[in-house]
N, C-alpha and C positions, 0 to 999 in steps of 0.2 A: 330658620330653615324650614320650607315645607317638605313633605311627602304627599301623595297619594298612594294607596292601594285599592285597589278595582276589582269587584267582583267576588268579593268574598260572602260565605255562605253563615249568614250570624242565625243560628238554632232557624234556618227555614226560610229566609230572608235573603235575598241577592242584594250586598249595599258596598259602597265605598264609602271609605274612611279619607279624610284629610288630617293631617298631625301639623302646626305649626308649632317649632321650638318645643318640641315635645307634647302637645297639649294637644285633644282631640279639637278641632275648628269648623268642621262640617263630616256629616254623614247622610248618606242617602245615593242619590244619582251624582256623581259629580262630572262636570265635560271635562277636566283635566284630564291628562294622559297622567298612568301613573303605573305602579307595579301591579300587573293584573295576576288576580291570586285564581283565576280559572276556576272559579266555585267551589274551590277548597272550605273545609268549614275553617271559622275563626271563631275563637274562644280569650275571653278577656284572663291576662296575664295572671296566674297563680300567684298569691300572698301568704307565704309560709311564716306564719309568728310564731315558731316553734322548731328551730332546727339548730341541733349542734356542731354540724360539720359535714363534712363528705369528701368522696379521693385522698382519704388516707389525714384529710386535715381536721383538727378539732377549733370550735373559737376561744377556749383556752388558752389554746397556742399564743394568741396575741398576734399571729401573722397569718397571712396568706389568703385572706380577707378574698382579694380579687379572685384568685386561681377558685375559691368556693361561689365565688357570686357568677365567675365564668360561667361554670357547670350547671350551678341551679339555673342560670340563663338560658343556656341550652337542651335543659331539661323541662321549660316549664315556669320554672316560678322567676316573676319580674323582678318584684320583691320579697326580702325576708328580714328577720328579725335574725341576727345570729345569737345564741341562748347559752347563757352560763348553767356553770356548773356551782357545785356547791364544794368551793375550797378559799382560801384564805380572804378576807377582805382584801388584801393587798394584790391577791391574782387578780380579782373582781375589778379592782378599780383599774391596773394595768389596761386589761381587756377594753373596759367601758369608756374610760375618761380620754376619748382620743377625738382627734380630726374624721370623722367620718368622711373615707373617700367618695368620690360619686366615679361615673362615666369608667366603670368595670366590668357590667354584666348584669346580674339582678339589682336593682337597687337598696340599697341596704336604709331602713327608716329607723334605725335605733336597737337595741337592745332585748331582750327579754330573759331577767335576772331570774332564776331557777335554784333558790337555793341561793344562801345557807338559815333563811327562815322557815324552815320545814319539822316534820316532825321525826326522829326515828325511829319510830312505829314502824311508818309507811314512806324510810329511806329510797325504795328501789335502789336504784345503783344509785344516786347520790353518797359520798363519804362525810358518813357520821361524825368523824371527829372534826368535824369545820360547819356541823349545826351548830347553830344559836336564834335565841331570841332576840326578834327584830328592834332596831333600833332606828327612829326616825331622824333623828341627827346625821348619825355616822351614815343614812342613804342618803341623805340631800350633800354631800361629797361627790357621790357616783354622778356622772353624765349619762345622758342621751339611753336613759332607762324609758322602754316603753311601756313594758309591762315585768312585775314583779311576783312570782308565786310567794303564796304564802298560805303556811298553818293555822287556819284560825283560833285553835283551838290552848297555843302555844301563849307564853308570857309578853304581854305587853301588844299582843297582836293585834287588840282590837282598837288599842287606841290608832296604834301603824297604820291600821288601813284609813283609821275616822280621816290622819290627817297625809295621807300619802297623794299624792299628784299624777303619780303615774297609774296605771291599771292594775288592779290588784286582781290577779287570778290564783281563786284557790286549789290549792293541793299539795299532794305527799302528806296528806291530813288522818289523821284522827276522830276529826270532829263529827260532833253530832246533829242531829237537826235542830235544835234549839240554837246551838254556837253558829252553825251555819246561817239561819235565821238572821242575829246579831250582826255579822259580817255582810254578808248583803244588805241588810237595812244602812251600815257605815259605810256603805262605798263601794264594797267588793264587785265586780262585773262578770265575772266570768269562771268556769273549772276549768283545770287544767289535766289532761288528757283525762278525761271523764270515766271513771269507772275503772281506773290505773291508777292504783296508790291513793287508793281512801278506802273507807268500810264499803261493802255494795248494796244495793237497794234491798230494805229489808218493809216486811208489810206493817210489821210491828215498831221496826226502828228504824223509818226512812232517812234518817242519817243527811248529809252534805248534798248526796245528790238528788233525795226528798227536798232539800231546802231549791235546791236549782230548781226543779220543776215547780215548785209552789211560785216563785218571786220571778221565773222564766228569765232568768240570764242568759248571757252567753256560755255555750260547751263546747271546747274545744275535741274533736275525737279523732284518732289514730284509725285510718281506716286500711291496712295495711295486710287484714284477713288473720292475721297474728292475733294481735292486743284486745281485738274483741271482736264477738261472734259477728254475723251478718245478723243474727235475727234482731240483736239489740243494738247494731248498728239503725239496722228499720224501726224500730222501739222510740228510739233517740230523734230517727228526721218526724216522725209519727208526733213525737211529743215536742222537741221545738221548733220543728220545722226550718226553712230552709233560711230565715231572717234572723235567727238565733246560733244553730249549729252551722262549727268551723270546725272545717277539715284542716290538720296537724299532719304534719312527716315526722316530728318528733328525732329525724335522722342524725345519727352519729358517724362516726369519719369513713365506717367499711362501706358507707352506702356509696357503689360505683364499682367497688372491689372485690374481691374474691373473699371467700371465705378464709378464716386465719384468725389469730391474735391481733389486740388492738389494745391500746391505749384511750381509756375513755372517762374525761374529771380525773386523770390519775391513778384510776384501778382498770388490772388488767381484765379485758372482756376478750369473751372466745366469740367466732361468726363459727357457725352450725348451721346450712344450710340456710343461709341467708339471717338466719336468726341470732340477735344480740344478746347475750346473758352474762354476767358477773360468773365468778368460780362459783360458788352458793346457787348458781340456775336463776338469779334473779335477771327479767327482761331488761334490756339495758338498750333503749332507744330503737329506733328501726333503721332497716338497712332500705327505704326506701326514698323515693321522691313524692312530691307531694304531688303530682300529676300520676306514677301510680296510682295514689289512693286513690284519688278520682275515678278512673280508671275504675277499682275496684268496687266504688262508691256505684256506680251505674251497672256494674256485674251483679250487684244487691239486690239489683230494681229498681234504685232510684232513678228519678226523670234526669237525663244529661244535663238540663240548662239550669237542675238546682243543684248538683251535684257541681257541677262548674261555682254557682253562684258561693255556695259554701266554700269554696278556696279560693275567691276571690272579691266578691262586692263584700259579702259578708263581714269578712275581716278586715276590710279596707275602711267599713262603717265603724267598725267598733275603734277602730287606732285613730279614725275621723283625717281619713285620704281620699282624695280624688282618685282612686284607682278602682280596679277591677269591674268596671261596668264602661261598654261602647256610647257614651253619651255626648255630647259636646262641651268640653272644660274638663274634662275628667285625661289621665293622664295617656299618651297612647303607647301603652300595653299589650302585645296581643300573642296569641299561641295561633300558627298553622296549622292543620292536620288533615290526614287524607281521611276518609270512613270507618276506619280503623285505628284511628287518635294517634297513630303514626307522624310525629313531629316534621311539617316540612321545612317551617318557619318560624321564626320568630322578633318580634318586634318589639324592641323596649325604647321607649321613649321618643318613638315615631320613627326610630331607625332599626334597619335589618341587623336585628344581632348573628343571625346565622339564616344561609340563603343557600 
């Protein structure tokens, strides 16, 4: 099945796009008749590897998969990772080891296990009594794991990561820059919401996230105006720039909802003003979409087309998908917006998900 769309505005550029069977085929001029997007800007589809839920649903539940990838579709993100919690192996596997459905909304490209290889130090809302040390056996059980946080600094960790196949991104850590060192030399790619649930950057004891900037991995960050300031949000594109740093929603089920009680991994969480917290006041996910942060990501001052490229080439490099870039062979993905990032459109897989 082909599409056209005509005349969309890609960071400055008047071009049309062709999708065959989903897959970008031509861009430039094209003489096809097609959906003319009136120089609307187009921005390549959001890739959230980081979100736990949203509209009241969590991916714990084990259901309702579609009604979450609706929403993130209409909000924004093509693709996501929907992200465990940290409770029983036996939920975990529930969750993980299934038919991943397709043709729902965002596309959903696997997993990102969160927990229960973490440290309780630095739980946040994770539930402590379902930490443990990792075990490489009992994960090669689990499916369609794309990426797995982990504590490096925990029993057995290091071997975990030496021989683990999926992406190892660290955090809910303890660790020091020397362990952190270690871990990234065996494999580790990435932190996970950077500068949330580890030690923070110290001059004397640069710690985990000393080790990320030294060996320049991937950092995942929550840009949400919450989780972390704007100046060290700028600190963070300053130091890995935009081929490194990934933009997170990190969202849990109230994102979409009103403020209330909620259910989140199991422990009740209060919304306060958009804000997610455990009884204890610890932060417990955000209540946003990953196209806010963006959003907020350019309110910072960063430039639009890396603020974009961090929620989607970025992270589409690192999982190793043809997504998130207008290219030819790359998936066609795409966000409408009028000057004001007001959603008019959106396109997943060369088709109008919402018009």
């Amino acid at each position: 099945m082909k599409s056209v769309f005509k005349n969309g505005n890609l960071f400055g550029e008047i071009i049309d796009i062709e999708c065959t069977d989903g897959k970008i085929t031509d861009i430039g001029k094209i003489s096809d008749d097609g959906v003319d997007l009136k120089g609307l800007k187009i921005f390549p589809g959001l890739v959230d590897i980081h979100c736990h839920g949203c509209i009241g649903y969590d991916t714990m539940d084990g259901n309702h998969l579609k009604e979450m990838s609706e929403y993130l579709a209409a909000n924004g993100t093509t693709s996501w990772l929907p992200t465990t919690m940290t409770m029983s192996m036996e939920d975990i596997s529930s969750v993980v080891n299934i038919d991943i459905p397709d043709n729902i909304g965002a596309n959903i490209l696997g997993f990102h296990m969160e927990g229960p290889y973490i440290s309780p130090k630095y739980k946040g809302a994770q539930n402590e009594k379902y930490i443990k040390s990792p075990s490489i056996d009992e994960f090669k059980e689990l499916k369609n794991i794309k990426i797995v946080t982990v504590a490096p600094e925990i029993e057995n960790a290091v071997e975990f990561i030496k021989n683990c196949e999926a992406i190892v991104s660290l955090g809910h850590t303890d660790s020091d820059y020397e362990c952190g060192i270690m871990a990234i030399e065996n494999g580790a790619e990435c932190l996970t919401h950077t500068f949330n649930a580890m030690p923070p950057l110290h001059h004397r004891s640069p710690g985990l996230i000393g080790a990320a900037i030294e060996k320049q991995i991937y950092v995942q960050v929550i840009c949400d105006g919450l989780h972390i300031h704007k100046s060290i949000i700028k600190m963070l594109y300053k130091t890995f720039g935009p081929d490194k740093m990934i933009l997170i929603s990190d969202s849990m089920c109230a994102n979409g909802l009103a403020d209330g009680k909620y259910i989140f991994g199991g422990q009740d969480i209060v919304v306060k003003n958009s804000q997610a917290r455990t009884l204890n006041g610890a932060l417990a996910g955000s209540t946003s979409t990953l196209f806010y942060c963006v959003k907020k990501t350019i309110e910072f001052g960063i430039p639009e087309k890396d603020a974009f490229k961090m929620a989607s080439e970025t992270p589409a490099k690192m999982l190793e998908v043809k997504k998130g870039k207008a290219e030819k062979g790359y998936d066609g993905d795409f966000i409408v917006t009028d000057d004001k990032y007001n959603i008019k459109t959106v396109i997943v897989n060369g088709k109008n998900f919402i018009s």
